[in-house]
C-alpha positions in Angstrom: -18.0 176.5 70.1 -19.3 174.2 73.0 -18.9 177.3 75.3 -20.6 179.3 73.1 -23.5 176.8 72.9 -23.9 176.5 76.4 -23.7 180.1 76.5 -26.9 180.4 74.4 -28.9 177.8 76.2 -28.3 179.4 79.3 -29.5 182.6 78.2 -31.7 182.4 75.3 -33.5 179.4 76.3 -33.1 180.0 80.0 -32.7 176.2 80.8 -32.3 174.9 84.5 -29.1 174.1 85.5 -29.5 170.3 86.0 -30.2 170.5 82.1 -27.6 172.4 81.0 -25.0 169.9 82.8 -26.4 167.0 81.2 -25.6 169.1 77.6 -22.1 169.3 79.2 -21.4 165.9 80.3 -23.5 164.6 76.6 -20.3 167.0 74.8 -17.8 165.7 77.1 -18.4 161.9 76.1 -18.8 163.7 72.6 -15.8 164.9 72.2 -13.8 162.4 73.8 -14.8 159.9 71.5 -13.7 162.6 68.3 -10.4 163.4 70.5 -9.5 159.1 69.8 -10.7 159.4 66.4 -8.8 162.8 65.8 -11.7 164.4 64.5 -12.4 167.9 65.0 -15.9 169.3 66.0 -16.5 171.2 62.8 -15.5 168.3 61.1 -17.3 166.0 62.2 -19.7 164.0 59.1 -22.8 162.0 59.1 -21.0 158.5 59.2 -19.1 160.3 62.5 -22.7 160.6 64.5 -23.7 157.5 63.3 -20.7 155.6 64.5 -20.7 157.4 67.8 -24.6 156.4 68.7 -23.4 152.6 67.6 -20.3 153.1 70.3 -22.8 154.3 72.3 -25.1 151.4 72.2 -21.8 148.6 72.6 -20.8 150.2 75.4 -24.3 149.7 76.9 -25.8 153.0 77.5 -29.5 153.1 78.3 -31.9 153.7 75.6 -33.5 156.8 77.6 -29.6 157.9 77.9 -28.8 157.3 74.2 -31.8 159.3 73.0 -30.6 162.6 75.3 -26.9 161.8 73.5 -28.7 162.0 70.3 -31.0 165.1 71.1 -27.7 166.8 72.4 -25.7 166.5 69.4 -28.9 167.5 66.7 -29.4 170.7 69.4 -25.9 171.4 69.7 -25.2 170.9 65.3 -28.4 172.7 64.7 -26.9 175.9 66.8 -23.5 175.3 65.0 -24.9 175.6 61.8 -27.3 178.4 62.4 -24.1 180.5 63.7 -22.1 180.0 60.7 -19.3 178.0 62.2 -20.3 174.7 60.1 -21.8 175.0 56.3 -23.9 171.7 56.3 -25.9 170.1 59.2 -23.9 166.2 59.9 -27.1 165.8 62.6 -30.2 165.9 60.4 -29.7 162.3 59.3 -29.8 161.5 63.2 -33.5 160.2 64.5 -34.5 159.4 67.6 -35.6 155.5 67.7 -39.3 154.7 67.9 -38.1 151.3 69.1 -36.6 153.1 72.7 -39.0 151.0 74.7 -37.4 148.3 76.6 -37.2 147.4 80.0 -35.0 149.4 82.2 -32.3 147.8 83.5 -31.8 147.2 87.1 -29.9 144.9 89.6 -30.7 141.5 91.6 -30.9 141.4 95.2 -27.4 139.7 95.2 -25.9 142.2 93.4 -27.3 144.6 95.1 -25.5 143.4 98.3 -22.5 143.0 96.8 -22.3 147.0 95.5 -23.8 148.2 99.1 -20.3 146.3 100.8 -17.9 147.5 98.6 -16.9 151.1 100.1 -14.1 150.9 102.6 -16.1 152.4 105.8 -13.2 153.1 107.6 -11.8 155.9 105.3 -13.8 159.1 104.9 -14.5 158.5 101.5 -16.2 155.0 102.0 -18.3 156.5 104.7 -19.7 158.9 102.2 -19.9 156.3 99.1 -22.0 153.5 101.8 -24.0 156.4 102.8 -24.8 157.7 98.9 -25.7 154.2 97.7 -27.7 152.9 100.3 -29.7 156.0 100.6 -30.3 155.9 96.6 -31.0 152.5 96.9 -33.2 153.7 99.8 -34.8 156.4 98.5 -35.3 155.8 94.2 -33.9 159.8 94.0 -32.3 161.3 90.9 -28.6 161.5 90.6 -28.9 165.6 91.0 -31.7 165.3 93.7 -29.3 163.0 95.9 -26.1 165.8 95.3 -28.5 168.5 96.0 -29.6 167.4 98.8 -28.4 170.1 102.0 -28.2 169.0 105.5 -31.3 171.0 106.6 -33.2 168.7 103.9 -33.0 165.2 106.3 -35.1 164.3 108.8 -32.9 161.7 110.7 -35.0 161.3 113.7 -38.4 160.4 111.6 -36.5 158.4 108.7 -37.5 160.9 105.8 -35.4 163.7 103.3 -37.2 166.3 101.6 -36.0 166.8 97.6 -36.9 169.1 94.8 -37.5 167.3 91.4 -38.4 168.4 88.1 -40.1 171.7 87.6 -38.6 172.7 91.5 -41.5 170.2 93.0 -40.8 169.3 96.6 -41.4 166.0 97.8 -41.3 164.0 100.9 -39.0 160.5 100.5 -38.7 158.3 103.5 -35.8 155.7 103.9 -35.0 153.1 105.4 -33.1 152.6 109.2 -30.2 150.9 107.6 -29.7 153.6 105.2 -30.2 156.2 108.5 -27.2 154.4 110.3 -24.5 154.5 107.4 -25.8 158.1 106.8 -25.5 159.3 110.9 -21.7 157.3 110.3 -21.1 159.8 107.4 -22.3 162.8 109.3 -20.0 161.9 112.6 -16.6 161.2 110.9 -16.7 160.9 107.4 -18.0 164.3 106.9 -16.3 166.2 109.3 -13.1 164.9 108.0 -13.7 165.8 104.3 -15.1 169.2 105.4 -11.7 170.0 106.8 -11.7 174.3 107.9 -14.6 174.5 105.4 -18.4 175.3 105.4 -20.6 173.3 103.0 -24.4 173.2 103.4 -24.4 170.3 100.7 -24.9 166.8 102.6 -21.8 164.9 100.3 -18.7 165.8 99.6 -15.7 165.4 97.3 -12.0 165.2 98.9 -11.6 168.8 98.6 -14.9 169.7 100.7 -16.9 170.9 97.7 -20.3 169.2 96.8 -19.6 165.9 94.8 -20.3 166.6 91.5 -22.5 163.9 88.7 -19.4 163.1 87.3 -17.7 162.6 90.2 -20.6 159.9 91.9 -20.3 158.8 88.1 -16.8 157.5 87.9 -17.0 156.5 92.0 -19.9 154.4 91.0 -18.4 152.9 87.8 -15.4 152.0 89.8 -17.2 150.1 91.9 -19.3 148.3 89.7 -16.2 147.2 87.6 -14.9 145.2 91.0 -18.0 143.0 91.0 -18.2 143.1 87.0 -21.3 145.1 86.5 -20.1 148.2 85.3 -21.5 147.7 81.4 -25.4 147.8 83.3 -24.6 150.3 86.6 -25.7 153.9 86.2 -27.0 156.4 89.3 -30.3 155.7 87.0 -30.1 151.8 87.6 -30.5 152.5 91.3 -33.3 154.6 90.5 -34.7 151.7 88.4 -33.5 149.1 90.8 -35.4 150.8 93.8 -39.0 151.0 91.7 -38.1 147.2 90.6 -38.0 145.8 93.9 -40.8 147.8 95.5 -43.3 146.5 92.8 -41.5 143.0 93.1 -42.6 143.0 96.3 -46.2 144.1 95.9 -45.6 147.8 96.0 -48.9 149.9 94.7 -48.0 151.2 91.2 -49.3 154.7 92.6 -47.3 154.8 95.6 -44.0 153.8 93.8 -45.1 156.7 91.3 -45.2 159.4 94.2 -41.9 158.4 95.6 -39.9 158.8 92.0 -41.8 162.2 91.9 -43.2 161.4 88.6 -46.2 163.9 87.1 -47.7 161.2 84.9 -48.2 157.4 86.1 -47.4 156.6 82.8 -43.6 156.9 83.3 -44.3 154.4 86.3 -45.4 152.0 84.4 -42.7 150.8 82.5 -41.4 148.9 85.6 -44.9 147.0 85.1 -43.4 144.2 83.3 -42.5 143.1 87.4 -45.9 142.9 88.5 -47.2 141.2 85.2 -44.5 138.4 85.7 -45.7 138.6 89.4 -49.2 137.8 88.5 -48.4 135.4 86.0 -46.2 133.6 88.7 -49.4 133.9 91.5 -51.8 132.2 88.6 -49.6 129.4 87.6 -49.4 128.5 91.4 -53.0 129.4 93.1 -55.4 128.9 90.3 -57.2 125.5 90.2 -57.4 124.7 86.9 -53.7 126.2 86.2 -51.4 123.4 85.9 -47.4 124.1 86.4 -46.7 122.2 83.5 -49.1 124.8 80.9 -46.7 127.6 81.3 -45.7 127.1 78.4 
Protein backbone atom coordinates (compact mmCIF):
# COMPACT_ATOMS: atom_id res chain seq x y z
CA UNK A 1 0.00 0.00 0.00
CA UNK A 2 2.79 2.41 1.08
CA UNK A 3 4.52 1.48 -2.25
CA UNK A 4 1.73 2.02 -4.03
CA UNK A 5 1.24 5.50 -2.52
CA UNK A 6 4.53 6.60 -3.14
CA UNK A 7 4.04 5.22 -6.51
CA UNK A 8 1.18 7.74 -7.12
CA UNK A 9 2.81 10.77 -5.72
CA UNK A 10 5.64 10.23 -7.81
CA UNK A 11 3.72 10.11 -10.82
CA UNK A 12 0.42 11.67 -10.63
CA UNK A 13 1.45 14.49 -8.50
CA UNK A 14 4.96 14.57 -9.92
CA UNK A 15 6.48 15.61 -6.40
CA UNK A 16 10.35 16.40 -6.07
CA UNK A 17 12.28 13.84 -4.61
CA UNK A 18 13.27 15.62 -1.34
CA UNK A 19 9.39 15.42 -0.78
CA UNK A 20 8.63 12.17 -1.54
CA UNK A 21 11.48 10.95 1.06
CA UNK A 22 10.10 12.91 3.79
CA UNK A 23 6.50 10.81 2.98
CA UNK A 24 8.85 7.81 3.33
CA UNK A 25 10.69 8.54 6.44
CA UNK A 26 6.81 10.20 8.00
CA UNK A 27 5.49 6.13 7.06
CA UNK A 28 8.59 4.67 8.37
CA UNK A 29 8.06 6.30 12.03
CA UNK A 30 4.42 5.43 11.12
CA UNK A 31 4.54 2.19 10.96
CA UNK A 32 7.01 1.46 13.36
CA UNK A 33 4.97 2.73 16.05
CA UNK A 34 1.74 0.22 14.61
CA UNK A 35 4.56 -2.68 14.31
CA UNK A 36 4.86 -2.16 18.64
CA UNK A 37 1.28 -1.82 18.88
CA UNK A 38 0.59 -4.85 16.39
CA UNK A 39 -1.71 -2.89 14.42
CA UNK A 40 -1.99 -3.28 10.83
CA UNK A 41 -2.17 -0.39 8.29
CA UNK A 42 -5.65 -1.00 7.18
CA UNK A 43 -6.58 -1.27 10.59
CA UNK A 44 -5.56 1.32 11.85
CA UNK A 45 -8.77 3.66 13.86
CA UNK A 46 -9.17 7.19 14.79
CA UNK A 47 -8.07 6.67 18.51
CA UNK A 48 -4.78 4.98 16.64
CA UNK A 49 -3.81 8.55 14.82
CA UNK A 50 -4.66 10.24 17.70
CA UNK A 51 -2.47 8.39 20.06
CA UNK A 52 0.37 8.42 17.58
CA UNK A 53 0.47 12.47 17.19
CA UNK A 54 0.37 12.40 21.29
CA UNK A 55 3.58 9.87 21.08
CA UNK A 56 4.71 12.22 18.74
CA UNK A 57 4.48 15.28 20.83
CA UNK A 58 6.18 13.24 24.26
CA UNK A 59 8.88 12.29 22.33
CA UNK A 60 9.50 15.91 21.45
CA UNK A 61 9.11 16.30 17.80
CA UNK A 62 8.91 19.85 16.55
CA UNK A 63 5.62 21.36 15.93
CA UNK A 64 6.63 22.22 12.12
CA UNK A 65 7.68 18.29 12.12
CA UNK A 66 4.44 17.11 13.83
CA UNK A 67 2.18 18.96 11.36
CA UNK A 68 4.10 17.22 8.14
CA UNK A 69 3.50 13.74 10.36
CA UNK A 70 0.01 14.66 10.37
CA UNK A 71 -0.36 15.98 6.64
CA UNK A 72 1.42 12.54 5.71
CA UNK A 73 -0.91 10.29 7.32
CA UNK A 74 -4.49 12.45 6.16
CA UNK A 75 -2.55 12.34 2.35
CA UNK A 76 -1.55 8.86 2.62
CA UNK A 77 -5.46 7.57 4.38
CA UNK A 78 -7.11 9.86 1.89
CA UNK A 79 -5.26 7.79 -1.13
CA UNK A 80 -6.10 4.48 0.80
CA UNK A 81 -9.53 5.08 0.97
CA UNK A 82 -10.05 6.50 -2.45
CA UNK A 83 -8.36 3.11 -3.86
CA UNK A 84 -10.63 0.83 -2.04
CA UNK A 85 -8.15 -0.75 0.24
CA UNK A 86 -9.80 0.81 3.49
CA UNK A 87 -13.82 1.37 3.69
CA UNK A 88 -13.79 4.44 6.15
CA UNK A 89 -11.30 7.33 6.37
CA UNK A 90 -9.43 6.98 10.41
CA UNK A 91 -7.60 10.53 9.16
CA UNK A 92 -10.48 12.97 8.79
CA UNK A 93 -10.77 13.50 12.49
CA UNK A 94 -6.95 14.56 12.33
CA UNK A 95 -6.44 18.68 12.11
CA UNK A 96 -3.60 20.46 11.80
CA UNK A 97 -3.11 22.81 15.12
CA UNK A 98 -3.73 26.52 14.73
CA UNK A 99 -1.73 26.77 17.99
CA UNK A 100 1.78 25.40 15.90
CA UNK A 101 3.49 28.69 16.61
CA UNK A 102 6.11 28.46 19.18
CA UNK A 103 9.62 29.21 19.22
CA UNK A 104 11.91 26.93 17.40
CA UNK A 105 14.08 25.16 19.40
CA UNK A 106 17.76 25.58 19.18
CA UNK A 107 20.92 25.05 21.21
CA UNK A 108 23.28 27.28 23.70
CA UNK A 109 26.63 28.13 22.86
CA UNK A 110 27.80 25.54 25.44
CA UNK A 111 26.08 22.96 23.95
CA UNK A 112 26.95 23.77 20.88
CA UNK A 113 30.66 23.14 21.77
CA UNK A 114 30.06 20.18 23.40
CA UNK A 115 28.15 18.40 20.00
CA UNK A 116 30.98 20.03 17.60
CA UNK A 117 33.85 17.81 19.91
CA UNK A 118 32.13 14.82 20.09
CA UNK A 119 33.18 12.93 16.67
CA UNK A 120 36.37 10.84 17.02
CA UNK A 121 38.62 12.78 14.23
CA UNK A 122 40.93 10.26 14.02
CA UNK A 123 38.59 7.54 12.41
CA UNK A 124 37.21 8.27 8.96
CA UNK A 125 33.83 8.52 10.16
CA UNK A 126 34.53 11.30 12.76
CA UNK A 127 36.30 13.26 10.16
CA UNK A 128 33.18 13.35 8.09
CA UNK A 129 30.63 13.82 11.23
CA UNK A 130 33.08 17.15 12.58
CA UNK A 131 33.03 18.28 9.04
CA UNK A 132 28.91 17.85 8.52
CA UNK A 133 28.21 19.56 11.86
CA UNK A 134 30.35 22.39 11.87
CA UNK A 135 29.61 23.26 8.33
CA UNK A 136 25.64 23.04 9.23
CA UNK A 137 26.40 24.92 12.11
CA UNK A 138 28.36 27.06 9.67
CA UNK A 139 26.20 27.38 7.02
CA UNK A 140 22.10 27.28 8.54
CA UNK A 141 21.55 24.66 5.21
CA UNK A 142 18.81 22.08 5.07
CA UNK A 143 19.41 18.55 5.92
CA UNK A 144 19.04 17.56 1.94
CA UNK A 145 20.93 20.68 0.84
CA UNK A 146 24.05 19.67 3.12
CA UNK A 147 23.81 15.69 1.52
CA UNK A 148 23.40 17.13 -1.84
CA UNK A 149 25.92 19.02 -1.81
CA UNK A 150 28.83 17.58 -4.66
CA UNK A 151 32.40 18.46 -4.51
CA UNK A 152 32.30 20.86 -7.45
CA UNK A 153 29.71 22.92 -5.20
CA UNK A 154 32.61 24.27 -2.51
CA UNK A 155 34.56 27.02 -2.92
CA UNK A 156 37.41 26.15 -0.25
CA UNK A 157 39.85 28.86 -1.24
CA UNK A 158 37.07 31.87 -0.92
CA UNK A 159 35.12 30.23 2.18
CA UNK A 160 31.73 29.77 0.30
CA UNK A 161 29.43 26.52 -1.06
CA UNK A 162 26.91 26.94 -3.60
CA UNK A 163 23.28 24.92 -2.68
CA UNK A 164 20.05 24.49 -4.45
CA UNK A 165 16.92 24.98 -2.09
CA UNK A 166 13.36 24.81 -2.59
CA UNK A 167 11.95 25.20 -6.03
CA UNK A 168 15.82 24.21 -7.49
CA UNK A 169 16.96 28.07 -6.38
CA UNK A 170 20.70 28.40 -6.21
CA UNK A 171 22.27 30.27 -3.60
CA UNK A 172 25.56 31.37 -2.46
CA UNK A 173 26.32 30.36 1.53
CA UNK A 174 29.68 31.34 2.99
CA UNK A 175 31.26 29.54 6.06
CA UNK A 176 33.37 29.98 8.38
CA UNK A 177 37.56 29.14 8.44
CA UNK A 178 37.00 26.65 11.28
CA UNK A 179 34.42 24.90 9.39
CA UNK A 180 36.93 25.13 6.09
CA UNK A 181 39.72 23.25 8.14
CA UNK A 182 37.64 20.15 9.57
CA UNK A 183 36.15 20.13 5.99
CA UNK A 184 39.89 20.12 3.96
CA UNK A 185 40.65 17.24 7.02
CA UNK A 186 37.55 15.32 5.65
CA UNK A 187 38.54 15.74 2.06
CA UNK A 188 42.45 14.57 2.66
CA UNK A 189 41.85 11.30 4.75
CA UNK A 190 38.47 10.82 5.83
CA UNK A 191 37.12 10.83 2.42
CA UNK A 192 39.50 9.09 0.53
CA UNK A 193 39.34 6.28 3.04
CA UNK A 194 35.50 5.88 2.89
CA UNK A 195 35.59 6.29 -0.94
CA UNK A 196 37.66 3.09 -1.02
CA UNK A 197 37.91 1.90 -5.29
CA UNK A 198 34.76 4.03 -5.70
CA UNK A 199 33.66 7.22 -7.52
CA UNK A 200 31.18 9.53 -5.65
CA UNK A 201 30.60 13.16 -6.78
CA UNK A 202 28.56 13.58 -3.45
CA UNK A 203 30.85 15.61 -0.83
CA UNK A 204 29.74 12.91 2.42
CA UNK A 205 29.75 9.62 2.57
CA UNK A 206 28.38 6.56 4.40
CA UNK A 207 30.89 3.55 5.24
CA UNK A 208 30.02 1.92 2.10
CA UNK A 209 31.08 5.06 -0.16
CA UNK A 210 27.55 5.88 -1.18
CA UNK A 211 26.13 9.42 -0.35
CA UNK A 212 24.95 9.55 3.39
CA UNK A 213 21.45 9.36 3.34
CA UNK A 214 18.67 11.76 5.90
CA UNK A 215 18.28 8.86 7.91
CA UNK A 216 21.64 7.99 8.14
CA UNK A 217 22.99 11.90 9.43
CA UNK A 218 19.63 11.26 11.45
CA UNK A 219 20.55 8.42 13.66
CA UNK A 220 24.57 9.74 13.52
CA UNK A 221 23.16 12.89 14.93
CA UNK A 222 20.79 11.42 17.52
CA UNK A 223 23.65 9.30 18.75
CA UNK A 224 25.47 11.97 19.46
CA UNK A 225 23.15 14.14 21.12
CA UNK A 226 22.16 11.25 23.49
CA UNK A 227 26.02 11.40 24.92
CA UNK A 228 25.66 14.94 26.07
CA UNK A 229 21.81 14.32 26.90
CA UNK A 230 20.15 16.43 24.26
CA UNK A 231 18.78 14.08 22.02
CA UNK A 232 14.80 14.82 23.08
CA UNK A 233 15.66 18.75 21.34
CA UNK A 234 18.51 17.84 18.48
CA UNK A 235 17.26 17.59 14.90
CA UNK A 236 19.44 18.47 11.44
CA UNK A 237 16.55 21.32 11.72
CA UNK A 238 17.83 22.55 15.32
CA UNK A 239 21.18 23.46 13.62
CA UNK A 240 19.27 25.13 11.07
CA UNK A 241 17.44 27.01 13.93
CA UNK A 242 20.46 27.20 16.09
CA UNK A 243 22.59 29.02 13.22
CA UNK A 244 19.62 31.81 12.49
CA UNK A 245 19.44 32.03 16.54
CA UNK A 246 22.93 33.06 17.11
CA UNK A 247 23.38 35.26 14.04
CA UNK A 248 20.32 37.56 15.20
CA UNK A 249 21.70 37.05 18.90
CA UNK A 250 24.51 38.73 17.81
CA UNK A 251 22.97 41.62 15.86
CA UNK A 252 22.65 39.83 12.50
CA UNK A 253 20.21 41.97 9.96
CA UNK A 254 16.90 39.99 9.84
CA UNK A 255 17.26 40.33 5.87
CA UNK A 256 20.65 38.96 5.67
CA UNK A 257 19.92 35.96 7.99
CA UNK A 258 16.72 35.49 5.55
CA UNK A 259 19.01 35.23 2.32
CA UNK A 260 21.39 32.83 3.90
CA UNK A 261 18.36 30.10 4.90
CA UNK A 262 17.20 30.76 1.30
CA UNK A 263 13.81 31.72 2.41
CA UNK A 264 11.24 33.37 -0.41
CA UNK A 265 9.22 35.26 2.26
CA UNK A 266 10.88 37.22 5.31
CA UNK A 267 8.04 36.12 7.09
CA UNK A 268 9.45 32.56 7.77
CA UNK A 269 12.62 34.61 9.15
CA UNK A 270 10.88 36.11 11.54
CA UNK A 271 10.01 33.67 13.88
CA UNK A 272 13.59 33.64 15.26
CA UNK A 273 12.53 37.39 16.15
CA UNK A 274 11.70 36.63 19.61
CA UNK A 275 16.01 36.87 19.88
CA UNK A 276 16.26 40.35 18.81
CA UNK A 277 13.06 41.42 20.81
CA UNK A 278 14.66 40.04 24.09
CA UNK A 279 17.87 41.75 22.69
CA UNK A 280 16.25 45.07 22.58
CA UNK A 281 14.54 44.60 25.65
CA UNK A 282 17.95 43.70 27.38
CA UNK A 283 19.76 47.12 25.44
CA UNK A 284 16.71 49.36 27.04
CA UNK A 285 16.76 48.07 30.48
CA UNK A 286 20.56 48.84 30.50
CA UNK A 287 21.15 52.20 28.26
CA UNK A 288 17.98 54.12 28.66
CA UNK A 289 17.99 56.82 31.36
CA UNK A 290 14.91 56.69 32.81
CA UNK A 291 14.95 52.59 32.68
CA UNK A 292 15.71 51.34 35.96
CA UNK A 293 17.13 47.50 36.32
CA UNK A 294 14.80 46.98 39.07
CA UNK A 295 11.29 47.89 36.59
CA UNK A 296 11.83 44.82 34.54
CA UNK A 297 9.41 43.48 36.05
Amino acid sequence: MIETFINYLITEKGLSKNTIESYLFDLKHFTDFLEEKKIKIEKVEENTLTEYVAYLYNMGYAPMTIKRHISTLRNFYKFLFAEGYIKSNPSEILETPKAFKLLPKYLTDTEVEKLLNLPDISTPTGQRDRAMIELLYATGLRISELLDLKMNNINLEERFLITFGKGSKERLVPFSKKACDFLVSYLNDGRIKLLKDKKSYFLFLNSRGNKLSRQGFWKILKNYGKKIGIAHKLSPHTLRHTFATHLLEHGADLRAVQIMLGHADISKTQIYTHITNERLKQIYFEFHPRAKKNDKN
